[in-house]
BAFI-3210 file (N, C-alpha, C; in Angstrom, 3 decimals, decimal comma, padded with zeros to 6 digits):
// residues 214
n [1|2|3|4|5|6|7|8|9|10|11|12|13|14|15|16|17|18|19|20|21|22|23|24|25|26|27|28|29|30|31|32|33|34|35|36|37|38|39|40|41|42|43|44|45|46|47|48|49|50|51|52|53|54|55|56|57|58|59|60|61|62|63|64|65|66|67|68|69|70|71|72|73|74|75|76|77|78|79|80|81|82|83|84|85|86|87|88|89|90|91|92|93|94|95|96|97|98|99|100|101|102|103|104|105|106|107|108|109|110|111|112|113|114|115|116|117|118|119|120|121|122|123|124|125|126|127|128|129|130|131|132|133|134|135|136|137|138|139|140|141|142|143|144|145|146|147|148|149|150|151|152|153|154|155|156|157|158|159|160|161|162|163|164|165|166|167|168|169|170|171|172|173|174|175|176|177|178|179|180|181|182|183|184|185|186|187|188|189|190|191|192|193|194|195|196|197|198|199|200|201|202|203|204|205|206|207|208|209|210|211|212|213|214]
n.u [000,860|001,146|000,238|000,531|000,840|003,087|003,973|005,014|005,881|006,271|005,604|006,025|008,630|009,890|009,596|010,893|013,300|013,181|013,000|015,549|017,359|018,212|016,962|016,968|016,757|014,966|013,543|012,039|010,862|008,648|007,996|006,787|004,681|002,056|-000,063|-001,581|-003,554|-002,807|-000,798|000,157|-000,402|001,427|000,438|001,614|001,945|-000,386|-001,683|-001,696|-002,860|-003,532|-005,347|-003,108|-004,555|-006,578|-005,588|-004,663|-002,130|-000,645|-000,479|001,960|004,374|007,198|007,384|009,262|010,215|010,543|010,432|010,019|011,647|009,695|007,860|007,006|003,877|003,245|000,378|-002,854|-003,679|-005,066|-006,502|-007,949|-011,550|-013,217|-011,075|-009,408|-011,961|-012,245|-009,887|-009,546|-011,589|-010,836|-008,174|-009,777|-011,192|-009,262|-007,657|-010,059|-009,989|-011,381|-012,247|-014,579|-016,954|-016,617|-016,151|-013,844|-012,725|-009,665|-007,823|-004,865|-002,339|000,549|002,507|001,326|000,099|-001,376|-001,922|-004,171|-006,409|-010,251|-011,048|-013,667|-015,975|-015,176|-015,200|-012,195|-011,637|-009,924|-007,397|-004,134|-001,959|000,442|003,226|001,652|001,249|-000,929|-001,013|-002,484|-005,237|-008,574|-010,525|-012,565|-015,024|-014,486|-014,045|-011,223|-011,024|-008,733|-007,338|-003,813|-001,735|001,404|003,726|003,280|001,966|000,197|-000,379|-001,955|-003,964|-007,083|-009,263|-011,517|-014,393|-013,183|-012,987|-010,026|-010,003|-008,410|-006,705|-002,934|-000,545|001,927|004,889|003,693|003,124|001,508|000,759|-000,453|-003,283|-006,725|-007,781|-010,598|-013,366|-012,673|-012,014|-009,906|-009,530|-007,619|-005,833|-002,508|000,007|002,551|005,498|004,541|003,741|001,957|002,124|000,853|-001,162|-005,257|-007,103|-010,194|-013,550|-012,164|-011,097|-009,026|-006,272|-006,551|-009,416|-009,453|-011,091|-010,964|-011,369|-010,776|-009,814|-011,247]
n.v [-001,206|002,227|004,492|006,084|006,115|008,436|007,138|006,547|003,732|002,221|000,072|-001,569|-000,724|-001,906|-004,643|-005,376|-004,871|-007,219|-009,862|-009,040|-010,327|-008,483|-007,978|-008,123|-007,559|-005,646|-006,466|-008,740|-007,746|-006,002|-008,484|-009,481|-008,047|-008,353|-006,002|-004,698|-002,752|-000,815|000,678|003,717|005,267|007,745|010,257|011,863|015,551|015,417|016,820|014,264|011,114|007,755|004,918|002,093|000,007|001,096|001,703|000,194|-001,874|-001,832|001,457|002,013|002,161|004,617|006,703|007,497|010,345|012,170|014,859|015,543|018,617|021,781|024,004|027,000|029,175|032,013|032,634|030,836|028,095|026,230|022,781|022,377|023,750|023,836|023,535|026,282|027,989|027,537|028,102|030,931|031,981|031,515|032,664|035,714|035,331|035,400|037,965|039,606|039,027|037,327|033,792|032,228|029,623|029,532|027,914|025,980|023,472|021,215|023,416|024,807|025,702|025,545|026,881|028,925|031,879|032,477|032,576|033,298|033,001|033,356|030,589|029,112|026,416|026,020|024,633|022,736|020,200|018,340|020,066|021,826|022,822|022,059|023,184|025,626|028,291|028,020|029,154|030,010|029,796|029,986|027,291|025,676|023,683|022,718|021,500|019,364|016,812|014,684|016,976|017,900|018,587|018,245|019,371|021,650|024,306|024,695|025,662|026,159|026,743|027,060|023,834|022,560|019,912|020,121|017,992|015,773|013,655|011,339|013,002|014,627|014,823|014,956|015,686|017,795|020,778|020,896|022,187|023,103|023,006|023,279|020,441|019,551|017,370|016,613|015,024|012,560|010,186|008,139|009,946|010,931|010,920|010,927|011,760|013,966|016,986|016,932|018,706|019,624|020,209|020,119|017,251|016,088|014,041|013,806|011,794|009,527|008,635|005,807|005,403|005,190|006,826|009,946|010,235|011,188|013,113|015,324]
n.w [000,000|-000,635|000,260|003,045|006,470|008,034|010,885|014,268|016,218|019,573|019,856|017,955|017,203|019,308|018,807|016,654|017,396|019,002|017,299|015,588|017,525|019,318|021,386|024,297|027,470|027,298|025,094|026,013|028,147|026,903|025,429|027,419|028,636|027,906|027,321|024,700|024,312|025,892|024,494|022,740|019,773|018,159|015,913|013,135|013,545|015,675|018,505|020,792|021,455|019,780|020,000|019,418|017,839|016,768|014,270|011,119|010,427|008,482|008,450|009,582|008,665|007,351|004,779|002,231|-000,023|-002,963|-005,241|-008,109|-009,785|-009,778|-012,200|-011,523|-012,743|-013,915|-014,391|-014,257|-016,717|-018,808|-020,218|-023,171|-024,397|-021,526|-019,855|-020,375|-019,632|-016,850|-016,143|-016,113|-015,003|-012,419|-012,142|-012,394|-009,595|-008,306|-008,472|-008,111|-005,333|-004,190|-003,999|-003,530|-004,090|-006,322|-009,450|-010,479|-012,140|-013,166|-013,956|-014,173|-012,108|-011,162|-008,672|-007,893|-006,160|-003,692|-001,292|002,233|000,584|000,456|-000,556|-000,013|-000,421|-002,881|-006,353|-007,352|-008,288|-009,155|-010,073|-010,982|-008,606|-007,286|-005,252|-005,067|-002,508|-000,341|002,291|004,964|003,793|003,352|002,809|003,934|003,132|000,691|-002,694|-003,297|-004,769|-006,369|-006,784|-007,200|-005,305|-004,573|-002,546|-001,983|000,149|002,657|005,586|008,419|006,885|006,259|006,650|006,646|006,372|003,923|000,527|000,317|-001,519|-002,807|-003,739|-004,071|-001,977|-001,940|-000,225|000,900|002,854|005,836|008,627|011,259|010,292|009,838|010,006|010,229|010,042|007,678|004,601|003,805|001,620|000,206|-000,327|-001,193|000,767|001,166|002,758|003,871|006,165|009,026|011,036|014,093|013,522|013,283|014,249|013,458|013,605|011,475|008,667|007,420|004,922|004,557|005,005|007,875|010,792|013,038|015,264|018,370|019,012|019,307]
ca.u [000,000|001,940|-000,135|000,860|000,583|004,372|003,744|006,229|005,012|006,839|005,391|006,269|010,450|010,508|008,831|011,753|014,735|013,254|013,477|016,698|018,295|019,225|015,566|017,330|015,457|014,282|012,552|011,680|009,465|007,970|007,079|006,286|003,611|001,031|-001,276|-001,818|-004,773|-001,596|-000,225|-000,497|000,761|001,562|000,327|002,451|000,625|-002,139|-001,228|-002,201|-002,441|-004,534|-004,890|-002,663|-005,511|-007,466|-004,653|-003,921|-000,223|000,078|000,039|003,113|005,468|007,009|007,338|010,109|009,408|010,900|009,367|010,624|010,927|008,193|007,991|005,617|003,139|002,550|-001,472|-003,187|-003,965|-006,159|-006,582|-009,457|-012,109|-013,826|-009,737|-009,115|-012,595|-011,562|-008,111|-010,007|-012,264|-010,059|-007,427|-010,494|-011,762|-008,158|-007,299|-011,236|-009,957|-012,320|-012,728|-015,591|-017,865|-015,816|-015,851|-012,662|-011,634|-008,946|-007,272|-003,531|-001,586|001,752|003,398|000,431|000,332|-002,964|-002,422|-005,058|-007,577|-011,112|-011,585|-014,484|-017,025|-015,086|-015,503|-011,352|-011,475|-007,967|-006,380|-002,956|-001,610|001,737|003,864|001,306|001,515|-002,332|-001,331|-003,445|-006,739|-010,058|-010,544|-014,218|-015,985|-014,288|-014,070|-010,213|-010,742|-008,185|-005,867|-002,290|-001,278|002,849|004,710|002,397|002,154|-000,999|000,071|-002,808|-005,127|-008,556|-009,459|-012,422|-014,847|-013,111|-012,831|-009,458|-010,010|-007,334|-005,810|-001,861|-000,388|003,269|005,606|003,277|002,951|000,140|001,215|-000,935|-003,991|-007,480|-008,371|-011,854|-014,316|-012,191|-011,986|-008,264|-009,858|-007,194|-004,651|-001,174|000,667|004,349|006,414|003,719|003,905|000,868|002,431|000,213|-002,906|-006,442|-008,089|-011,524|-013,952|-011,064|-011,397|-007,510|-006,153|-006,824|-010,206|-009,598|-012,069|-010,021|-012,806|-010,740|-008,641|-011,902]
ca.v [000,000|003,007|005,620|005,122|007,640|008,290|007,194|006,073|003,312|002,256|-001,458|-001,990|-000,937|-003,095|-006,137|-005,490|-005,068|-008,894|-010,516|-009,525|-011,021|-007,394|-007,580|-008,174|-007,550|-004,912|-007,354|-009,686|-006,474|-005,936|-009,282|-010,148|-006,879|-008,751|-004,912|-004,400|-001,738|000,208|001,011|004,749|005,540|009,176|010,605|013,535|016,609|015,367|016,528|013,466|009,790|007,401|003,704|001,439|-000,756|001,727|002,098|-000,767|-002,478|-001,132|002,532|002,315|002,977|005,674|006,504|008,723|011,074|013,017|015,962|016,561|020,404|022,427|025,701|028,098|029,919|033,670|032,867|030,137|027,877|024,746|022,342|022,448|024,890|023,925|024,345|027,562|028,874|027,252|028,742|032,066|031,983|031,251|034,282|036,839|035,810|035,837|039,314|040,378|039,172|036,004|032,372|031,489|029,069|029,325|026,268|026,020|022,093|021,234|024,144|024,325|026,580|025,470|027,531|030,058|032,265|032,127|033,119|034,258|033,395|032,715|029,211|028,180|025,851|025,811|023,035|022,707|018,726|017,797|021,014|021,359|023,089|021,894|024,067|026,660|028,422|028,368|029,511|030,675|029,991|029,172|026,048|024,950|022,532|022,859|020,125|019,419|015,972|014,338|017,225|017,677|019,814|017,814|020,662|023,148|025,541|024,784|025,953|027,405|026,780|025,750|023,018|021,908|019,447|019,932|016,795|015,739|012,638|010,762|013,853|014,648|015,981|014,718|016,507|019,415|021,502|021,173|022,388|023,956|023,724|022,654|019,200|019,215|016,920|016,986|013,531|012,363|008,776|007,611|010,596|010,201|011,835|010,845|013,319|015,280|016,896|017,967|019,228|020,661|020,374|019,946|016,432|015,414|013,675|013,285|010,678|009,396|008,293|004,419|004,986|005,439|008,195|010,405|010,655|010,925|014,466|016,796]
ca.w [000,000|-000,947|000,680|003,862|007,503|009,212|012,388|015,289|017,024|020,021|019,971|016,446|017,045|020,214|018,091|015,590|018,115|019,532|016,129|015,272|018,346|020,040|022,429|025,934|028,574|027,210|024,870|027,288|029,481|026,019|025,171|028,802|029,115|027,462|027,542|023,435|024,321|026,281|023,315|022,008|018,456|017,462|014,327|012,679|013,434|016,169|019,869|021,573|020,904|019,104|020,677|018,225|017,579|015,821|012,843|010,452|010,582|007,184|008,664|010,357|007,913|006,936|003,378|001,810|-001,176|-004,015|-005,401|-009,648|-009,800|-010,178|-012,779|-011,523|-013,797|-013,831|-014,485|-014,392|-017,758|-018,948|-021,319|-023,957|-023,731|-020,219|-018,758|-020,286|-019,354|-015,161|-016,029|-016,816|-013,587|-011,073|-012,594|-011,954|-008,835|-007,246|-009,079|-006,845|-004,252|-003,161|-004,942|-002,864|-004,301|-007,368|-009,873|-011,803|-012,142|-014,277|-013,696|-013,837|-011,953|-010,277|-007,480|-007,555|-004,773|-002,368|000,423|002,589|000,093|000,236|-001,605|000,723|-000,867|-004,620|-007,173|-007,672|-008,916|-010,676|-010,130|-010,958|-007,574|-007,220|-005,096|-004,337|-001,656|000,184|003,849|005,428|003,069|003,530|001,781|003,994|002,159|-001,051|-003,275|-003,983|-005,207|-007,288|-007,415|-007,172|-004,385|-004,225|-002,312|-001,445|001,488|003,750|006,874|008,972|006,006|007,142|005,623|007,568|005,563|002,437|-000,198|-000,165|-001,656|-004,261|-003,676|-003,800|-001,158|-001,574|000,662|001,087|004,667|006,310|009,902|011,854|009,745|010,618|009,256|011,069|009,154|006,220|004,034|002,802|001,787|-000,700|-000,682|-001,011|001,470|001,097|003,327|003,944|007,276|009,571|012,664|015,046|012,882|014,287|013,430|014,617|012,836|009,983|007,320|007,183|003,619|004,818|005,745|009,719|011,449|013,545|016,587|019,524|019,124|018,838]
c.u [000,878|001,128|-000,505|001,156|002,002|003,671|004,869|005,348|006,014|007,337|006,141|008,173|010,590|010,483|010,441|012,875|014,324|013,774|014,902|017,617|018,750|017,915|016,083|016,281|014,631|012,880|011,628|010,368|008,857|006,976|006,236|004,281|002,178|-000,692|-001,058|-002,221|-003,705|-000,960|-000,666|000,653|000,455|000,991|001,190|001,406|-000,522|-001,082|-002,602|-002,316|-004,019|-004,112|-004,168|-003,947|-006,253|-007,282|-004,444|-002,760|000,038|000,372|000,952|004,495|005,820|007,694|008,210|009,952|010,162|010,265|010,140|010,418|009,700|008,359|006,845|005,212|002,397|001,013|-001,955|-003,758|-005,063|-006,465|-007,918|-009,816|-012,517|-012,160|-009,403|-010,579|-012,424|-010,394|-008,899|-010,902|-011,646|-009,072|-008,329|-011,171|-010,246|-007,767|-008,790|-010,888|-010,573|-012,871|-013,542|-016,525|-017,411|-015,569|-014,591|-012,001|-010,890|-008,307|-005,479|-002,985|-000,427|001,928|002,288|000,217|-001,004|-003,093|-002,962|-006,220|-008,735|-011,309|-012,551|-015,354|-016,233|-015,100|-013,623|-010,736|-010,189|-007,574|-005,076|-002,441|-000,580|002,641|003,502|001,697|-000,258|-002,020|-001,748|-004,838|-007,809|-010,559|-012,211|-014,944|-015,451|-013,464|-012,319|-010,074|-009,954|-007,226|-004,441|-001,832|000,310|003,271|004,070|002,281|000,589|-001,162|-001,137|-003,732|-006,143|-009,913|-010,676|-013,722|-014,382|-012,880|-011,249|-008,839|-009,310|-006,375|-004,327|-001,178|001,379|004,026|004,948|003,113|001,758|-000,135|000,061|-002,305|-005,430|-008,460|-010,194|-012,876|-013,781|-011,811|-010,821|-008,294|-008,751|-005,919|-003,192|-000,398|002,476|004,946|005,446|003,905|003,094|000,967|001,129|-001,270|-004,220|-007,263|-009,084|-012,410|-013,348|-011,569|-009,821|-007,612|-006,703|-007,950|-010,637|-010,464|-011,145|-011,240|-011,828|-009,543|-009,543|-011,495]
c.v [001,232|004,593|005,332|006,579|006,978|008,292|006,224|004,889|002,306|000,612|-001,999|-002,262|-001,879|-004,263|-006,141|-005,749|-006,949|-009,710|-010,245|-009,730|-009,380|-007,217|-007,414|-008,443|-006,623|-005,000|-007,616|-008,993|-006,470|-006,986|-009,527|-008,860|-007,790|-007,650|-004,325|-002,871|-000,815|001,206|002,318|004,894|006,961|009,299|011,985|014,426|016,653|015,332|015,433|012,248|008,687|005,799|003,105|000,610|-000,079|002,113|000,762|-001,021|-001,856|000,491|002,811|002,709|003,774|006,079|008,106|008,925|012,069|013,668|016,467|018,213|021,109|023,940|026,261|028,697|031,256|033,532|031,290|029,443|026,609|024,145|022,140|023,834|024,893|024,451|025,683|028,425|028,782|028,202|030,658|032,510|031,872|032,126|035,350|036,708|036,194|037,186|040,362|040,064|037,755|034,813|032,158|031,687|028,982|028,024|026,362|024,818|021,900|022,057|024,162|025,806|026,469|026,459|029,220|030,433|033,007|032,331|033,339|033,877|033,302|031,836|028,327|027,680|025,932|024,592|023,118|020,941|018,616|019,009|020,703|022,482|022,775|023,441|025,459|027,070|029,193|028,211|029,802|030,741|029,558|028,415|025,218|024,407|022,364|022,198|020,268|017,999|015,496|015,496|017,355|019,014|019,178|019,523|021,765|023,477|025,470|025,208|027,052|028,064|026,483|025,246|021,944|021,537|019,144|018,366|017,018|014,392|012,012|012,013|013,677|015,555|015,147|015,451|017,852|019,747|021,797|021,568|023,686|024,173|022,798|021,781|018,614|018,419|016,672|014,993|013,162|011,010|008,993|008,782|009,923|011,536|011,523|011,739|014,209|015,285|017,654|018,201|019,861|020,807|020,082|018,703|016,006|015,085|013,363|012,386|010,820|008,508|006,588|004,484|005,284|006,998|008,434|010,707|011,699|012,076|015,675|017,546]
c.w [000,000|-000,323|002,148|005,006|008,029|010,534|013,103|016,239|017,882|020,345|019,055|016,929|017,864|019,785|017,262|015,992|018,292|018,380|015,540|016,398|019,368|021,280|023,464|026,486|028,258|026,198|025,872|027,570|028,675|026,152|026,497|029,154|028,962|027,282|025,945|023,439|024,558|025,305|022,848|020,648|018,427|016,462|014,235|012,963|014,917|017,357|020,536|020,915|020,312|019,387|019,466|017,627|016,687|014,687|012,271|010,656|009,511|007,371|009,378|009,458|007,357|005,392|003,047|000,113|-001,536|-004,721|-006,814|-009,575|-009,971|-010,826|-012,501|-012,704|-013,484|-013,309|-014,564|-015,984|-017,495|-020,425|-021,638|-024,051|-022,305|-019,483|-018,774|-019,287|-017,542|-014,980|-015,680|-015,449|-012,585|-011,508|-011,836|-010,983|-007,761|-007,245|-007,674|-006,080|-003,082|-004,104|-004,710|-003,467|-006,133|-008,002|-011,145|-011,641|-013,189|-014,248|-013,252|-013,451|-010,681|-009,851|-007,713|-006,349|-004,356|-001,592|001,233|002,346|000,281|-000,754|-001,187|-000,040|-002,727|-005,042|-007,779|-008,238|-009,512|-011,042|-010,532|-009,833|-007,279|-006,945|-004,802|-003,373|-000,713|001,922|004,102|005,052|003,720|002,236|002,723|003,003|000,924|-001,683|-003,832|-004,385|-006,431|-008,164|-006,878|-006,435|-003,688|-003,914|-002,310|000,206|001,891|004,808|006,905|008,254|007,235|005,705|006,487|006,469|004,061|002,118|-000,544|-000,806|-002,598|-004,247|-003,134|-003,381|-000,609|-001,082|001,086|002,459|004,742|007,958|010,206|011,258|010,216|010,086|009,816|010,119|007,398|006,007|002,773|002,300|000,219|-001,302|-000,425|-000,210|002,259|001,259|003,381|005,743|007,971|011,014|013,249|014,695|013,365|013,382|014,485|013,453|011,416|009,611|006,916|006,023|003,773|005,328|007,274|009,624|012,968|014,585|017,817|019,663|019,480|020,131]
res [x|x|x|x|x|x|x|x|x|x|x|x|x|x|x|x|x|x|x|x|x|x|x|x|x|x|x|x|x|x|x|x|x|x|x|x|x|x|x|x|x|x|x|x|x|x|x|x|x|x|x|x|x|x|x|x|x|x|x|x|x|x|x|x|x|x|x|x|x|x|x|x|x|x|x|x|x|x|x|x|x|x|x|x|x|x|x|x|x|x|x|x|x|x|x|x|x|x|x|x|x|x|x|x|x|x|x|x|x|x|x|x|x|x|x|x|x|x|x|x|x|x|x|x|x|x|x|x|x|x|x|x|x|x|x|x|x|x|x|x|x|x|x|x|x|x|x|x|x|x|x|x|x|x|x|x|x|x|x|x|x|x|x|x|x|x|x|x|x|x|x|x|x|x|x|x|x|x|x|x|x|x|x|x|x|x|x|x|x|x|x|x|x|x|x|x|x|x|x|x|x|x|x|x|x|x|x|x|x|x|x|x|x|x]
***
């Protein structure tokens, strides 16, 4: 499974020291505990812990990630007519000032700079986003399914309900931002890093429901 949550899990390394012969005693106390439930795993990002039991074995590993350059684009473009006319909509509401409710899918615009913006409730489907930089946005409810946000700047977005479903969010920063209700079923988040971020009711790339942070 290649889309896969860094997490540290304390059970897991001790299991690994036993098998290759280096456990000691410090095995031993391990194996000997026999308290599974005990067990808290970290997630990147979430102050506080999440019983191991409630994560798959497959989310324990952590998955390292390369990011091909990225050339920013002055303006945003699109292929066909429906991309140019997305490309063309999402230019003039950023130029006013406010995306919200804004439908521009398909839409390509690497290392575009967002900042701030209102993007609450937009239809952004298979964006090309790569390398933006959306700190600080308001992204509420708004559909980013299936696009490509590798290496973008989220930090202290709020990203509460949005769709970030199939979505790619390879190495991008998401520190500090507020994942409340928001649905990552099937993203890829290789090196992505969500320090400090707020999950509750989440929807983690594997499915898991993040209950127990609200």
């Amino acid at each position: 499974m290649r889309r896969l949550v860094p997490v540290l899990v304390m059970a897991v390394l001790l299991a690994a020291g036993c098998s290759s012969g280096g456990g000691g005693q410090d095995g031993d106390a391990a194996a000997g505990s026999g308290d599974d439930s005990a067990v808290a795993t970290t997630l990147p990002g979430v102050t506080g812990t999440v019983p191991a039991e409630d994560l798959p074995l497959t989310s324990v590993t952590t998955v390292e990630a390369e990011l091909p350059p990225i050339e920013p684009l002055a303006k945003p473009t699109g292929v066909g007519e429906d991309g140019e006319l997305a490309a063309a909509r999402l230019e003039g509401c950023v130029t006013g000032g406010s995306c919200r409710e804004i439908e521009a899918p398909l839409a390509i615009w690497p290392g575009a700079q967002l900042a701030g913006l209102d993007l609450s409730f937009a239809v952004l489907t298979g964006v090309d986003l790569r390398g933006a930089d959306l700190s600080g946005a308001n992204l509420t409810s708004a559909n980013l399914s299936g696009a490509s946000l590798a290496g973008a700047k989220l930090d202290g977005a709020t990203l509460a309900d949005v769709n970030l479903t199939g979505a790619s969010l390879t190495l991008a920063s998401v520190r500090g931002a507020d994942l409340r209700g928001a649905d990552l079923r099937d993203a890829i988040i290789d090196g992505a890093s969500f320090q400090a971020s707020i999950f509750c009711q989440t929807i983690w790339v594997d499915g898991t429901r993040l209950n127990d942070l609200c």
